[in-house]
matplotlib code that plots the C-alpha trace (Angstrom):
import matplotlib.pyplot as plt

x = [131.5, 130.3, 130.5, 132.9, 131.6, 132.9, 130.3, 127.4, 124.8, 122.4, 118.6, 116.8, 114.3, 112.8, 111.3, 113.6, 117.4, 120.1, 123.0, 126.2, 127.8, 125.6, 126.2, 123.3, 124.5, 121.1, 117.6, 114.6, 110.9, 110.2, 111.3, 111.3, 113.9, 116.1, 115.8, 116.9, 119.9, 120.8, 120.7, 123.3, 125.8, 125.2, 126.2, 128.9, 130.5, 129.1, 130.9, 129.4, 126.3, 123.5, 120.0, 116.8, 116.0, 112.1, 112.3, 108.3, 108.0, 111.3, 112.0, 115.3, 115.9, 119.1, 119.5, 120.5, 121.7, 119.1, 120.5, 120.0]
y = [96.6, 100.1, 100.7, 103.1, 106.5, 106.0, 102.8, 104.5, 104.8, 107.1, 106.4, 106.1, 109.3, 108.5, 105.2, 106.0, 105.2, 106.9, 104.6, 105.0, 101.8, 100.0, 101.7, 103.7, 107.5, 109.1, 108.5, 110.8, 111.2, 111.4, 109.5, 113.3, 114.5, 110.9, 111.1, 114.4, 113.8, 111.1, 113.0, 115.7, 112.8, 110.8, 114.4, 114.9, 111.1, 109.6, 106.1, 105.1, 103.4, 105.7, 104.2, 104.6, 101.8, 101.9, 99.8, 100.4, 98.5, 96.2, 98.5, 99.8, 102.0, 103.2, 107.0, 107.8, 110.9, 112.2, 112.0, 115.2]
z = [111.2, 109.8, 106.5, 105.0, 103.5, 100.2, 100.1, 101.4, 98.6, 98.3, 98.3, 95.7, 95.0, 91.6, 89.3, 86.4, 86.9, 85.0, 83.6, 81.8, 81.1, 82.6, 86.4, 87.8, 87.9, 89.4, 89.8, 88.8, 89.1, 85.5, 82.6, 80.9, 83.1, 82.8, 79.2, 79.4, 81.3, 79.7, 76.5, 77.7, 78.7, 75.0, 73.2, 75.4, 74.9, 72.3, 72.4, 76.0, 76.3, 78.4, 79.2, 81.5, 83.4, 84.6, 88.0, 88.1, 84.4, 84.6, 80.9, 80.2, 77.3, 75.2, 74.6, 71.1, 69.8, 67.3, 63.2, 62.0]

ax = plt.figure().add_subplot(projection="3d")
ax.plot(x, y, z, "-o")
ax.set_aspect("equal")
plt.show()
């Protein structure tokens, strides 16, 4: 039985995977630009959690906001 689009993933491009609340929102080639990303979503909604998982290293890391 096919699958239906809605349950189609897309392929992973990058090392460094992009998640909010634990589900994986994009990959990336850099941990720069993941960082980055996930920086933008942390300022925009501060109470959900946002980290970079590193499937190369088995890492994952929390994005803070920076105190100014």
């Amino acid at each position: 039985m096919p699958e239906k689009v809605s349950q189609l993933r897309r392929p992973d491009i990058g090392q460094f995977r992009l998640q909010v609340d634990r589900q994986t929102k994009g990959s990336y080639l850099t941990l720069e630009a993941a960082e980055e990303a996930g920086l933008a979503i942390k300022q925009g909604h501060p109470l959900v959690q946002v980290s970079v998982y590193d499937t190369g290293a088995g890492i994952n890391k929390i994005i803070e906001v920076p105190k100014s």
